[in-house]
N, C-alpha and C positions, 0 to 999 in steps of 0.2 A: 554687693548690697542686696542682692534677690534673695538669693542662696541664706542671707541673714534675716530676712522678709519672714520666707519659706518657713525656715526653722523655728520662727516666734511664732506663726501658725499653727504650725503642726503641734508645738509644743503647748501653745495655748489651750487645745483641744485635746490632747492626748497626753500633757504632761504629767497628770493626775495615776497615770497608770504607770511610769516609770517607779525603780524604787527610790526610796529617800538619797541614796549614796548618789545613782546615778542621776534624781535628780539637781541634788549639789553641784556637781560634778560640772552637769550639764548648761548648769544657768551661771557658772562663772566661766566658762567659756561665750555662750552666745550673749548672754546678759551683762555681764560686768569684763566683757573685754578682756580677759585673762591670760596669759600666754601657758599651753602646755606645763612647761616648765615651771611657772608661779605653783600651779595647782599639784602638779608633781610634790615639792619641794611643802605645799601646806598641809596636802594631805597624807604626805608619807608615802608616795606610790611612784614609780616610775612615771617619766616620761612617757614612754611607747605605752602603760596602762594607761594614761590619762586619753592617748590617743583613739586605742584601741576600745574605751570605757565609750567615747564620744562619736565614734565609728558605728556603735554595737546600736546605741540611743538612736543615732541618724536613721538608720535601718529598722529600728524596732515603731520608730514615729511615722517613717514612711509605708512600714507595710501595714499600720490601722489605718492611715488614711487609704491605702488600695484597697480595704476590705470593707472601711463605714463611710470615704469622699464625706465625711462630715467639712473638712477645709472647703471642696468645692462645691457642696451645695449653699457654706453660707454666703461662697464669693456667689455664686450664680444667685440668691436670693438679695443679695445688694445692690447686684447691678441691675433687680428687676424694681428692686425698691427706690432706683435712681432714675428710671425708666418714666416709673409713674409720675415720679414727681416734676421731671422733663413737660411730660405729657398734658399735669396738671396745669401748670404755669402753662405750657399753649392753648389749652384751652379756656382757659382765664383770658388773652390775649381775642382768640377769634370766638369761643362760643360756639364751636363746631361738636354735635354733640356725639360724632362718631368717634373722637377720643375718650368717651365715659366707655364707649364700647374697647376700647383698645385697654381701655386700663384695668376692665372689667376680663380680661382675656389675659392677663397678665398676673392679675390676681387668682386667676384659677390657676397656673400652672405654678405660684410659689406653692397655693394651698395642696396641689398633687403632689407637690414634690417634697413637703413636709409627713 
């Protein structure tokens, strides 16, 4: 289930650079649940090409995300954006006003990191 996470990710973000074949290819495997072999048999290609097609994309998604972490900087910008809004609601709660400074601290480092 990760590994299937993973791949809607990367491919979210980086599928736009794949070509049209491989991105077909690719979205009826992770996307439409396909077996090898269905997509073999649809597109006229081997088996082990369908494999080997889906192998080449995993490797091609995962070395932009090594070179732009676009994937982790929007997970790391989520979790700060979950952060605030934790923070907000407690401070709703006590009126403590050293959580504006926390969230003010939290906010500069999505903005540094944009």
């Amino acid at each position: 289930m990760i590994k299937i996470v993973e791949q809607s990710m990367l491919y979210d973000f980086y599928g736009e650079l794949l070509t049209e074949h491989q991105k077909k290819i690719y979205e009826d495997v992770v996307f439409n649940d396909m077996s090898p072999s269905e997509i073999a048999r649809e597109e006229n290609i081997s088996r082990q090409g369908v494999h080997d097609l889906i192998k080449r994309c995993n490797k091609i998604l995962k070395d932009y995300e090594d070179k732009l972490h676009l994937v982790e900087r929007f997970n790391n910008t989520k979790k700060d954006v979950n952060l605030i809004k934790e923070i907000s609601n407690d401070y709703k709660v006590t009126g403590n006003l050293e959580k504006i400074d926390e969230i003010v601290e939290i906010a500069d480092r999505i903005l540094n990191d944009i």
